[in-house]
C-alpha positions in Angstrom: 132.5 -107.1 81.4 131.3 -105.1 84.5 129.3 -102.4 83.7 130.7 -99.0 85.6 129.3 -97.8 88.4 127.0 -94.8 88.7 127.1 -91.8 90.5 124.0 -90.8 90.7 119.8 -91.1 89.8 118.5 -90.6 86.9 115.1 -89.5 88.9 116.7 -87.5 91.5 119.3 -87.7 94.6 121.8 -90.5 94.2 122.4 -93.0 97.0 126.0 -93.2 98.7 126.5 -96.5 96.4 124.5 -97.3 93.4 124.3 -100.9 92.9 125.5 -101.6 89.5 123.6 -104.3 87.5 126.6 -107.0 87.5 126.3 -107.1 91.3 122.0 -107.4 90.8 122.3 -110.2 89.1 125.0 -112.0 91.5 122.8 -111.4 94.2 119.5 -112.5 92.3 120.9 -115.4 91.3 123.0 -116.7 94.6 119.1 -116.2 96.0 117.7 -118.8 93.4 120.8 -121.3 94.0 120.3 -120.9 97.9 116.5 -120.5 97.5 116.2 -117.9 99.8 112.8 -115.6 99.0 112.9 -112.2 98.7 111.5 -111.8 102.2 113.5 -114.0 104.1 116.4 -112.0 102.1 115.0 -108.6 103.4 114.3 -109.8 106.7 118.1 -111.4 107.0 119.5 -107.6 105.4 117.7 -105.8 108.4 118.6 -108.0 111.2 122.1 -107.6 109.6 121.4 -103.3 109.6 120.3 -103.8 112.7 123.3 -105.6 114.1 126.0 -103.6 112.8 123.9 -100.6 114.2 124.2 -102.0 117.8 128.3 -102.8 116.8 128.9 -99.1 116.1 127.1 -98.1 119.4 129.0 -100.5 121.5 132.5 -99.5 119.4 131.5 -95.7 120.5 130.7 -96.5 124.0 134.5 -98.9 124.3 135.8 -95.5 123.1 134.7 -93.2 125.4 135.4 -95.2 128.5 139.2 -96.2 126.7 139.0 -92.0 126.7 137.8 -91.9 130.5 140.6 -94.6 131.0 143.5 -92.6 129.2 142.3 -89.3 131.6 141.9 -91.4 135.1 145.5 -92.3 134.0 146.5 -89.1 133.4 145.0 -87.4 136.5 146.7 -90.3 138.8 149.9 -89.6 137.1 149.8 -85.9 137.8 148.4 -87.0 141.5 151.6 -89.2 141.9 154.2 -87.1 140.6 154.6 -89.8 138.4 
């Protein structure tokens, strides 16, 4: 049975999502069954970090020209009489 999921530290400030110790072990053992070692699994977790990092700054910057897009098209409409 899962064990539940904390909110907080014992030793201070909690994180946004404490890892409970059900999900620990799942990840320590798919490691041994892929052999993966703990730096290659570090290494693979901040190239991932890093990755979704540049996503959200591309997702921001489609957003603000779909923005610039949506007032061009607004402006022309009003230009137009349209």
């Amino acid at each position: 049975m899962p064990t539940k999921k904390q909110t907080g530290s014992r030793r201070g400030g909690g994180s946004k999502r404490d890892v409970r110790r059900d999900e620990f072990t799942k990840v320590t053992n798919t490691l041994k069954t892929v052999n993966v070692t703990r730096e290659e699994f570090i290494q693979a977790m901040n190239e991932i970090r890093e990755n979704v990092r540049q996503l959200e700054i591309q997702f921001r910057r489609i957003a603000q020209i779909q923005a610039d897009v949506d007032a061009i098209k607004t402006a022309l409409k009003k230009l137009t009489g349209g």
